[in-house]
PyMOL commands that place a pseudoatom at each C-alpha (Angstrom):
pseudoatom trace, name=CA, resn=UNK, resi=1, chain=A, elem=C, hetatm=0, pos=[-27.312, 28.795, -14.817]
pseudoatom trace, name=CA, resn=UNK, resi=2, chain=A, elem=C, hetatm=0, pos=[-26.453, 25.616, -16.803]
pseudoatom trace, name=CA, resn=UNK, resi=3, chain=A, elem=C, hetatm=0, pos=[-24.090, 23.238, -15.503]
pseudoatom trace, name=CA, resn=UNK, resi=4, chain=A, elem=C, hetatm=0, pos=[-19.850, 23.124, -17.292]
pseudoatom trace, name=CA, resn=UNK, resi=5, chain=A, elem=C, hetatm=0, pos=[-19.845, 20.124, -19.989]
pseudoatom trace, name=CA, resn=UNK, resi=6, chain=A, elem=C, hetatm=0, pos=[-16.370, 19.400, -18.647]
pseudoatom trace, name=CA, resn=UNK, resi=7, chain=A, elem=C, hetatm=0, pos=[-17.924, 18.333, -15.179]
pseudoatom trace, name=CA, resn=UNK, resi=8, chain=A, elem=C, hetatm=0, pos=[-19.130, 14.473, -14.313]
pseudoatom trace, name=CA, resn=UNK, resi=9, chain=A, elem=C, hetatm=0, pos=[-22.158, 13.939, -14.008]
pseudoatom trace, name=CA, resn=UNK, resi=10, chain=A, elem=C, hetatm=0, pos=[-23.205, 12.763, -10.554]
pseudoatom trace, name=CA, resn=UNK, resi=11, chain=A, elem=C, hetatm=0, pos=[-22.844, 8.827, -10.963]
pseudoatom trace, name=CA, resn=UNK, resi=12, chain=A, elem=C, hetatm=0, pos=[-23.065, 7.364, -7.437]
pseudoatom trace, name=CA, resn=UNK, resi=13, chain=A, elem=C, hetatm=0, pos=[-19.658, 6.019, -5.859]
pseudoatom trace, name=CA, resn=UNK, resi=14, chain=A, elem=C, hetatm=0, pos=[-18.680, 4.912, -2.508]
pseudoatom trace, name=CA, resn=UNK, resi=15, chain=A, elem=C, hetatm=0, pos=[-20.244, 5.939, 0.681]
pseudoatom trace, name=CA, resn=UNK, resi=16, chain=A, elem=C, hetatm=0, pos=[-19.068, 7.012, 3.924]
pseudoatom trace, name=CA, resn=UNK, resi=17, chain=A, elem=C, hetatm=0, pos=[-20.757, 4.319, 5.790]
pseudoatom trace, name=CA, resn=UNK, resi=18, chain=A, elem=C, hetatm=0, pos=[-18.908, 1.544, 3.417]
pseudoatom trace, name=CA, resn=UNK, resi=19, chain=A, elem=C, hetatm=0, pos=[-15.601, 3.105, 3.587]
pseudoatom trace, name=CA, resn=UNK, resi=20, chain=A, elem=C, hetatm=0, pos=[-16.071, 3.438, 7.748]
pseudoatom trace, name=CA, resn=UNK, resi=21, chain=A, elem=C, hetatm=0, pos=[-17.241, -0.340, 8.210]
pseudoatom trace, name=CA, resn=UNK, resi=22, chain=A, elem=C, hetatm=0, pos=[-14.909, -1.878, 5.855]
pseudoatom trace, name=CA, resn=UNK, resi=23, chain=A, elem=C, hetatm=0, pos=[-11.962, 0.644, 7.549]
pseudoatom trace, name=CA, resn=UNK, resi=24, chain=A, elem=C, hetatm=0, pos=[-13.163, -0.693, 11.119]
pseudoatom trace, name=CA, resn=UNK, resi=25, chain=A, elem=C, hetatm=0, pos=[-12.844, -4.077, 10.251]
pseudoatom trace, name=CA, resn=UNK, resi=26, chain=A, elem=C, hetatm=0, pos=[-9.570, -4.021, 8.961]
pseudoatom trace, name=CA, resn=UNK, resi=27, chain=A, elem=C, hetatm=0, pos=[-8.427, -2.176, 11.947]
pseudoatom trace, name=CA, resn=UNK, resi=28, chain=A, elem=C, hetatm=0, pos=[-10.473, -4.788, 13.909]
pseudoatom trace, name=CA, resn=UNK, resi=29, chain=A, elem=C, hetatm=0, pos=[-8.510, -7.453, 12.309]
pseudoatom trace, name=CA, resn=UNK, resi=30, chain=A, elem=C, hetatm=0, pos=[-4.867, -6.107, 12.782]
pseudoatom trace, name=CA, resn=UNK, resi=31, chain=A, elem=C, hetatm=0, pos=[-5.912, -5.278, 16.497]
pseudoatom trace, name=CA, resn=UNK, resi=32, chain=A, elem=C, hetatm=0, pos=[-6.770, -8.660, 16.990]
pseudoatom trace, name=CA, resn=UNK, resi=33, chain=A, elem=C, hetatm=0, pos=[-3.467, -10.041, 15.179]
pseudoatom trace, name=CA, resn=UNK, resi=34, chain=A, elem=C, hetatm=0, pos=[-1.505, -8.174, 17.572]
pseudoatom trace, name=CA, resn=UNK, resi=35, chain=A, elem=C, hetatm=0, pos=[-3.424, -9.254, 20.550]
pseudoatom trace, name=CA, resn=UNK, resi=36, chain=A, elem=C, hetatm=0, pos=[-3.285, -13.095, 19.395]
pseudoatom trace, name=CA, resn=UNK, resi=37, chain=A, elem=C, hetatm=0, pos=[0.618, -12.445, 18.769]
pseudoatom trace, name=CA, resn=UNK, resi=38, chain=A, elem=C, hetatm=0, pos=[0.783, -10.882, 22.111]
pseudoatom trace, name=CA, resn=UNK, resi=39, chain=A, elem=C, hetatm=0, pos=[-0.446, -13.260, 23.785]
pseudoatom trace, name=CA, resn=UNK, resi=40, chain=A, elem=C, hetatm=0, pos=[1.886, -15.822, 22.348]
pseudoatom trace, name=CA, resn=UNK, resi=41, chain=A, elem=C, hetatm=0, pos=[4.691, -13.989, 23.396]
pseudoatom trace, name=CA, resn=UNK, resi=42, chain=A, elem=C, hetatm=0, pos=[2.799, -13.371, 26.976]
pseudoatom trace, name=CA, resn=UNK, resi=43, chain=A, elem=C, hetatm=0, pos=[0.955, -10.336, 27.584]
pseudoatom trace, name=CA, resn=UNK, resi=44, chain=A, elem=C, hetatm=0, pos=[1.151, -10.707, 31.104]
pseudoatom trace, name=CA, resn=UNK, resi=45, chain=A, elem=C, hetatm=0, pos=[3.287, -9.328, 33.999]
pseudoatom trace, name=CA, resn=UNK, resi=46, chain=A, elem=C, hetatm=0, pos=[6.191, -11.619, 35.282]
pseudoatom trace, name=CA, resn=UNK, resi=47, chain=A, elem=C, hetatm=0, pos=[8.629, -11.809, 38.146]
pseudoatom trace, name=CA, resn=UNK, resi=48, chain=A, elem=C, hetatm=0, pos=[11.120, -9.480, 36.493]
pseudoatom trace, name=CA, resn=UNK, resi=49, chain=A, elem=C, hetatm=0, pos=[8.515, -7.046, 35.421]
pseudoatom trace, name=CA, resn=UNK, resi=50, chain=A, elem=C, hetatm=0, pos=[6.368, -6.980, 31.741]
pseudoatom trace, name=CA, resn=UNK, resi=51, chain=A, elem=C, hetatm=0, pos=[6.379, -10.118, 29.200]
pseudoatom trace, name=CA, resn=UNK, resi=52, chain=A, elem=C, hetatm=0, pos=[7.306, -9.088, 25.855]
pseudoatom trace, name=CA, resn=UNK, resi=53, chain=A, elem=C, hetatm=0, pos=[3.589, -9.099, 24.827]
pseudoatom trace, name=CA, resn=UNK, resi=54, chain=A, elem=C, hetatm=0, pos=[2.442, -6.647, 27.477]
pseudoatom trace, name=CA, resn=UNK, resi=55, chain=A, elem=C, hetatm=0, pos=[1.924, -3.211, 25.833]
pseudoatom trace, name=CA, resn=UNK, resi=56, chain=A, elem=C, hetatm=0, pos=[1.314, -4.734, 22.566]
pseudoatom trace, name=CA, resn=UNK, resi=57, chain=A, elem=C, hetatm=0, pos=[-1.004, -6.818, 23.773]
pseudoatom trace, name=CA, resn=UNK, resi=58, chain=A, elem=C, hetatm=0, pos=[-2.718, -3.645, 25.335]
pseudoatom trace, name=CA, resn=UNK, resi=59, chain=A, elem=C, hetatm=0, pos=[-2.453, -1.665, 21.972]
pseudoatom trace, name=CA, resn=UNK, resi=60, chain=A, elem=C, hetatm=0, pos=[-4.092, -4.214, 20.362]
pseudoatom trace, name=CA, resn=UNK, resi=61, chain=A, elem=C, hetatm=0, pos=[-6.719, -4.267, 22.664]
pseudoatom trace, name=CA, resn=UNK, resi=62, chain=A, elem=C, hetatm=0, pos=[-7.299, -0.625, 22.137]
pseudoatom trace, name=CA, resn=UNK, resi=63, chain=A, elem=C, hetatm=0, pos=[-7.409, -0.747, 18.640]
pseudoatom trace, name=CA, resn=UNK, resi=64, chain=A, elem=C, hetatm=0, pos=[-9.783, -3.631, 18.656]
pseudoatom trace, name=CA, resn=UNK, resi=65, chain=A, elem=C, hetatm=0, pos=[-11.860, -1.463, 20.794]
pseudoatom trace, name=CA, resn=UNK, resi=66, chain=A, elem=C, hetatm=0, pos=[-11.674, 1.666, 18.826]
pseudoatom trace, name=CA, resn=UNK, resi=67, chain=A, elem=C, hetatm=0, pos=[-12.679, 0.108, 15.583]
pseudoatom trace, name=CA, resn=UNK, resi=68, chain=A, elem=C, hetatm=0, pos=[-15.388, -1.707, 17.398]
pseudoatom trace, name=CA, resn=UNK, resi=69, chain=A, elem=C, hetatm=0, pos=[-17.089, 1.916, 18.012]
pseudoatom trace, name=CA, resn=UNK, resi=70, chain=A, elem=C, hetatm=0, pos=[-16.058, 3.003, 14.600]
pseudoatom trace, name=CA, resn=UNK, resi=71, chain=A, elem=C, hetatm=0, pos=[-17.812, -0.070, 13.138]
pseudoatom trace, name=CA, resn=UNK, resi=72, chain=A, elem=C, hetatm=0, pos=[-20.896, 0.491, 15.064]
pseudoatom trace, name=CA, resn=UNK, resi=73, chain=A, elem=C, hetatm=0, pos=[-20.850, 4.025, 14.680]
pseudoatom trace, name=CA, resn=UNK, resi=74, chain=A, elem=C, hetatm=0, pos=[-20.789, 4.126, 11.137]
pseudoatom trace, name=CA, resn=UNK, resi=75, chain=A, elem=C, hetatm=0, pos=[-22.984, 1.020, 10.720]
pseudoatom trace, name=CA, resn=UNK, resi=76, chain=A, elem=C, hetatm=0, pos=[-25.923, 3.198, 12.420]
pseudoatom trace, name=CA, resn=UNK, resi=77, chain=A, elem=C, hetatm=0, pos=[-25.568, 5.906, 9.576]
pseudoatom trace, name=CA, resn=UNK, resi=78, chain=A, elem=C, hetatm=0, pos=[-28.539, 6.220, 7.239]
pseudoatom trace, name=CA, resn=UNK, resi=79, chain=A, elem=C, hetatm=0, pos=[-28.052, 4.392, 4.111]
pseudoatom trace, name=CA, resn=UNK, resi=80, chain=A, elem=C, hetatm=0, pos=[-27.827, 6.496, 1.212]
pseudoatom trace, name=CA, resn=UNK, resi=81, chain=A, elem=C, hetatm=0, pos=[-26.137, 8.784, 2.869]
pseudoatom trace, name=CA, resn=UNK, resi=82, chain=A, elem=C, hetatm=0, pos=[-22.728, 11.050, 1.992]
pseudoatom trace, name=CA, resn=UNK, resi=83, chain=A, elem=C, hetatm=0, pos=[-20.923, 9.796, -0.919]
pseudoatom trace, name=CA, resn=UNK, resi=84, chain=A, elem=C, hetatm=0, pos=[-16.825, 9.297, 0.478]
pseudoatom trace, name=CA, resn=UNK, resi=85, chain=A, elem=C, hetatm=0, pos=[-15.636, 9.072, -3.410]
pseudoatom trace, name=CA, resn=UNK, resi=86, chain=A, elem=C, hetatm=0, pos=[-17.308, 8.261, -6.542]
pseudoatom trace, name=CA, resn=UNK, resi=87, chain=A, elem=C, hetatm=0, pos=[-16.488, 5.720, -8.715]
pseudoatom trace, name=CA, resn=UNK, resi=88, chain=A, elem=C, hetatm=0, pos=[-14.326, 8.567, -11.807]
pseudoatom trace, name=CA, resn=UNK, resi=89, chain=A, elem=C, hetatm=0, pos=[-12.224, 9.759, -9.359]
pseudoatom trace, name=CA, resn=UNK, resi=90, chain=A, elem=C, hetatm=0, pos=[-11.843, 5.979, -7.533]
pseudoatom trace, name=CA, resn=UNK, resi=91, chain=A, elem=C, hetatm=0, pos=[-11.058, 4.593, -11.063]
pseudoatom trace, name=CA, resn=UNK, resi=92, chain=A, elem=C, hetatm=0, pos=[-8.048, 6.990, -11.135]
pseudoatom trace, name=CA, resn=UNK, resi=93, chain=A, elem=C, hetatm=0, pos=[-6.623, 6.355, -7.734]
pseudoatom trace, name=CA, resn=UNK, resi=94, chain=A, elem=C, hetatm=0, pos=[-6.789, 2.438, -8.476]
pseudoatom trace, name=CA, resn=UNK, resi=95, chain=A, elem=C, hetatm=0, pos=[-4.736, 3.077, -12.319]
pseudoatom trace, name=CA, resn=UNK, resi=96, chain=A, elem=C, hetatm=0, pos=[-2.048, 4.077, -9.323]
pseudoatom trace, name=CA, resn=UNK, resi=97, chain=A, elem=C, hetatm=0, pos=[-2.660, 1.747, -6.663]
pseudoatom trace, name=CA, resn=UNK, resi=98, chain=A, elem=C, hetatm=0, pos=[-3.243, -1.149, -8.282]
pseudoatom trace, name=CA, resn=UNK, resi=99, chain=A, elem=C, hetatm=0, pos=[0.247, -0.635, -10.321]
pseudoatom trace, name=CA, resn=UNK, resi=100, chain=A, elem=C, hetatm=0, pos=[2.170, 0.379, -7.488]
pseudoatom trace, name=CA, resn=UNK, resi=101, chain=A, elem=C, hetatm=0, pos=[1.533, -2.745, -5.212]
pseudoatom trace, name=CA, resn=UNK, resi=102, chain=A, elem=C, hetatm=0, pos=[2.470, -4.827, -8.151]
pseudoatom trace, name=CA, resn=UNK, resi=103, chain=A, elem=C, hetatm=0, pos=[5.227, -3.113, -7.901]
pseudoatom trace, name=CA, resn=UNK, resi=104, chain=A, elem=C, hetatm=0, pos=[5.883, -3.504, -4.078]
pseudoatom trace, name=CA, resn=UNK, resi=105, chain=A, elem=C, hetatm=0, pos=[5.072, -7.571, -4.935]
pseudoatom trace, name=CA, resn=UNK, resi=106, chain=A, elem=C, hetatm=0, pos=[7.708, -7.033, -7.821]
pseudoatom trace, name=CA, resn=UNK, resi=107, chain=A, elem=C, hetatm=0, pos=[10.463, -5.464, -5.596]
pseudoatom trace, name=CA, resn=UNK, resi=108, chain=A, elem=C, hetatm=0, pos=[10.387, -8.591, -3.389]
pseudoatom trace, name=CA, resn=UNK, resi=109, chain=A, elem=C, hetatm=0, pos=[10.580, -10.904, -6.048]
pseudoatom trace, name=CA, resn=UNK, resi=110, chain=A, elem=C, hetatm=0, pos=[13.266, -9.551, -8.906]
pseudoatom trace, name=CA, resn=UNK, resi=111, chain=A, elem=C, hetatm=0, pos=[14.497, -6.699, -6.524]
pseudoatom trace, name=CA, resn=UNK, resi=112, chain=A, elem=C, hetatm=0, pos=[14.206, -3.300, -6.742]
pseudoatom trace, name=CA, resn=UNK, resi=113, chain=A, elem=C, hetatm=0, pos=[16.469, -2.358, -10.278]
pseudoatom trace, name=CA, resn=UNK, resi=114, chain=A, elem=C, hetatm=0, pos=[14.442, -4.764, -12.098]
pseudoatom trace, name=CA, resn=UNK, resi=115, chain=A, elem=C, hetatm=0, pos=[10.998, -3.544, -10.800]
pseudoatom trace, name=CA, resn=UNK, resi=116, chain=A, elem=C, hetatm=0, pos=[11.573, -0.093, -11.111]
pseudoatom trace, name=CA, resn=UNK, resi=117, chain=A, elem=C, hetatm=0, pos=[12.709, 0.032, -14.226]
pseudoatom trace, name=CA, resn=UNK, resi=118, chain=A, elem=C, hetatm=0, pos=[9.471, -2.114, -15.115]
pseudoatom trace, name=CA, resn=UNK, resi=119, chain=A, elem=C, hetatm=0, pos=[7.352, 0.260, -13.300]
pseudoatom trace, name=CA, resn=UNK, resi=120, chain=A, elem=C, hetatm=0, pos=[9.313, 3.178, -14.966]
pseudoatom trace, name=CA, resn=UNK, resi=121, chain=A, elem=C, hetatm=0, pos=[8.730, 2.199, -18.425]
pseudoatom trace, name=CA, resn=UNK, resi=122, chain=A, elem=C, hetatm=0, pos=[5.146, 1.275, -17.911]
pseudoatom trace, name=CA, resn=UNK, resi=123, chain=A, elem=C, hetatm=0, pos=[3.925, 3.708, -16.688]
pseudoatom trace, name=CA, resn=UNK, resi=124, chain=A, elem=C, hetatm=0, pos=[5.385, 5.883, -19.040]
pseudoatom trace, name=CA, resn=UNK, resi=125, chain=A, elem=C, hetatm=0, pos=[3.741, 3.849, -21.905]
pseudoatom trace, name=CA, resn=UNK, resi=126, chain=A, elem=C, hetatm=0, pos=[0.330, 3.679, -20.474]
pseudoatom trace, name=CA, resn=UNK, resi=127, chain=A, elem=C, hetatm=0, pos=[-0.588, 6.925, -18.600]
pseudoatom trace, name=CA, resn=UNK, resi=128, chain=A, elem=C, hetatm=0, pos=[2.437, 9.065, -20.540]
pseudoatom trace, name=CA, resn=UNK, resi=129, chain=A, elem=C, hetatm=0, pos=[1.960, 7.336, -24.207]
pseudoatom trace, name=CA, resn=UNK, resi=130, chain=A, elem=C, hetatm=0, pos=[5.132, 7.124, -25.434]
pseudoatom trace, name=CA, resn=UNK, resi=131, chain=A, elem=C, hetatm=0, pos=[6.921, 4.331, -27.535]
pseudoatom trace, name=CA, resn=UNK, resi=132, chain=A, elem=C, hetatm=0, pos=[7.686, 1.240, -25.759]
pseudoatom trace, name=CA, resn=UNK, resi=133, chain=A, elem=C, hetatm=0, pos=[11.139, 1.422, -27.129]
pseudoatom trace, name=CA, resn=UNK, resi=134, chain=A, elem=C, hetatm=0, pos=[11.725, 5.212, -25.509]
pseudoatom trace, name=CA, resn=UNK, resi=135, chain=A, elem=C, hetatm=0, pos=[10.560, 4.134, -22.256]
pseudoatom trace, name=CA, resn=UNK, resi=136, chain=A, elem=C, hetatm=0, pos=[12.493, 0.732, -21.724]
pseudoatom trace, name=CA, resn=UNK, resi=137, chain=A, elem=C, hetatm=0, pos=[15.555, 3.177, -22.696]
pseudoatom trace, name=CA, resn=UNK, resi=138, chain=A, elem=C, hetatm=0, pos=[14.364, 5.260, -19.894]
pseudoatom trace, name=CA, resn=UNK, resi=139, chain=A, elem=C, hetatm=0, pos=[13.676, 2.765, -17.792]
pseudoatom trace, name=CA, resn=UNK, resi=140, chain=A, elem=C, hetatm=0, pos=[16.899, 0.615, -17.961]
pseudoatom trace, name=CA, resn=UNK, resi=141, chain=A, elem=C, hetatm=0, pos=[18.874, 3.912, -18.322]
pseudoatom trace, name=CA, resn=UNK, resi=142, chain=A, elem=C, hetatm=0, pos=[17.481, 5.472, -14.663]
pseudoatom trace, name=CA, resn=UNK, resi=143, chain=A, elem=C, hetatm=0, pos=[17.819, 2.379, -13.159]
pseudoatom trace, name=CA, resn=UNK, resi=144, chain=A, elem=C, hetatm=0, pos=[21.444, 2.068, -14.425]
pseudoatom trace, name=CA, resn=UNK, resi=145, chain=A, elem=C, hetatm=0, pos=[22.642, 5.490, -12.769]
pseudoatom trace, name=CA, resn=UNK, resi=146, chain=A, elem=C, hetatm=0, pos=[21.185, 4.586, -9.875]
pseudoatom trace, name=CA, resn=UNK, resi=147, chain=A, elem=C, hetatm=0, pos=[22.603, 0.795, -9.719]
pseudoatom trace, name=CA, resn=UNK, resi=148, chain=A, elem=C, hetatm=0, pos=[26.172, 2.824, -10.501]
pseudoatom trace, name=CA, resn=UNK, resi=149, chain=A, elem=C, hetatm=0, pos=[25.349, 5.222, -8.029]
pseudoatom trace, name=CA, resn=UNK, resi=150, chain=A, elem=C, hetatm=0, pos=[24.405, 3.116, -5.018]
pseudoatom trace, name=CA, resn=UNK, resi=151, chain=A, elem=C, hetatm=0, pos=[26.227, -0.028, -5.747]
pseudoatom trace, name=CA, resn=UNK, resi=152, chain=A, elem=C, hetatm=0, pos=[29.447, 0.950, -7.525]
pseudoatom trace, name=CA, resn=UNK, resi=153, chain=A, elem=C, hetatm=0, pos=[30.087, 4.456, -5.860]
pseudoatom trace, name=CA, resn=UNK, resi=154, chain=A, elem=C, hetatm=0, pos=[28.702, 4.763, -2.978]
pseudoatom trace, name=CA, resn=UNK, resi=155, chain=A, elem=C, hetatm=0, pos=[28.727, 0.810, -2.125]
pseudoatom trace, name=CA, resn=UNK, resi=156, chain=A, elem=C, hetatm=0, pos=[25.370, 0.824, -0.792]
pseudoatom trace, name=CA, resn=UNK, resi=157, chain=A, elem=C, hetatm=0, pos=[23.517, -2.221, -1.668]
pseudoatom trace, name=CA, resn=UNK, resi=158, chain=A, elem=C, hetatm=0, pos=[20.017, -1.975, -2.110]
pseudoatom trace, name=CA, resn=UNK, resi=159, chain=A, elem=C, hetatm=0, pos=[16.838, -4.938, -1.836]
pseudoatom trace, name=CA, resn=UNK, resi=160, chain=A, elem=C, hetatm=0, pos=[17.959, -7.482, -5.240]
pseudoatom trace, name=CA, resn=UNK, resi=161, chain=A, elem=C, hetatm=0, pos=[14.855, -9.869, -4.399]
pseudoatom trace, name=CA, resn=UNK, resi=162, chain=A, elem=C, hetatm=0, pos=[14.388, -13.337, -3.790]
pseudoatom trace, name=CA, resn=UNK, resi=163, chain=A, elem=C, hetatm=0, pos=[15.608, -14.184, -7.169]
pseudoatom trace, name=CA, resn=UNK, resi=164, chain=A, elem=C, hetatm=0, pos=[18.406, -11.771, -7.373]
pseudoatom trace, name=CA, resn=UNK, resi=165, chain=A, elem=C, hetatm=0, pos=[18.519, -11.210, -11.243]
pseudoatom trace, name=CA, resn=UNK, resi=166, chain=A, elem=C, hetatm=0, pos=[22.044, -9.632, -11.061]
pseudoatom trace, name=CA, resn=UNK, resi=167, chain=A, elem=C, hetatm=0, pos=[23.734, -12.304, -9.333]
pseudoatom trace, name=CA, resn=UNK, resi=168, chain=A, elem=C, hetatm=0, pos=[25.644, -13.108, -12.739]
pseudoatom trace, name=CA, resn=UNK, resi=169, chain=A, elem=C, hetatm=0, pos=[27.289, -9.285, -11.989]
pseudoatom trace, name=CA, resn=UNK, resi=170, chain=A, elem=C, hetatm=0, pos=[28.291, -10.283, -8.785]
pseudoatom trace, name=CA, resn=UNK, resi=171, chain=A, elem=C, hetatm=0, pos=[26.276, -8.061, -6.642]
for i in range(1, 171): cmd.bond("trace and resi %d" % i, "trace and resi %d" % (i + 1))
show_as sticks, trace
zoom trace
């Protein structure tokens, strides 16, 4: 039986062992920046009972030491071995990711109205194809309702970033 034309071929990708190791290090990492933290704070036990550091400290520990056998474990795995993802379906995640923690950068910066309605409208011109003009509309126009809705009506204030853009509204 022939293989569908609409499926990929087979193009390599990712493996397991990769994604494990690099996974374990990272864990490895934030393990030790809590146990370097913890100590700082002191990770021991004091007259009056446990330092601030203490169980953090401890949970860091653990998670260096988990990752440690994670590392090793995966770094023993053949090489060649199970493919985690390959590189098609990675390429889509990423048109996502990559996007949405310039968006997360964005938020921070020019608050969240601004980026959103940013992230709105570009998305909607690169992955949905439609006129730049009828997604800034969009864009500006969903991020409107919700400035209304949050900051007028309900007088909620959300996140307006370091450089507050709307300042000159007074919110």
């Amino acid at each position: 039986m022939s293989k569908p034309s609409n499926e990929p071929a087979a193009s390599g990708g990712i493996s397991t062992r990769t994604v494990e190791c690099v996974t374990a290090l990272f864990v490895f990492a934030l393990g030790a920046l809590v146990l370097v933290d913890s100590y700082r704070l002191g990770s021991r036990w004091g007259d009056d009972g446990p330092q601030s550091g203490y169980f953090p400290f401890y949970i860091g520990l653990l998670l260096c030491i988990a990752s440690a056998v994670t590392f090793f474990s995966g770094f023993r795995r053949p090489r060649g071995g199970d493919v985690f993802v390959t590189w098609g379906p990675l390429r889509q995640v990423m048109t996502v990711l990559i996007p949405a923690a310039i968006y997360v950068i964005a938020v921070q910066i020019v608050g969240i109205y601004i980026a959103s309605a940013v992230y709105i409208a570009f998305f909607m011109v690169w992955l949905g194809h439609y006129s730049w003009l009828r997604s800034a509309a969009i864009g500006v126009g969903v991020m409107t309702a919700l400035f209304f809705m949050f900051e007028v009506w309900f007088k909620v204030p959300l996140f307006k970033g370091a450089l507050n853009p709307l300042g000159f509204l007074g919110y």
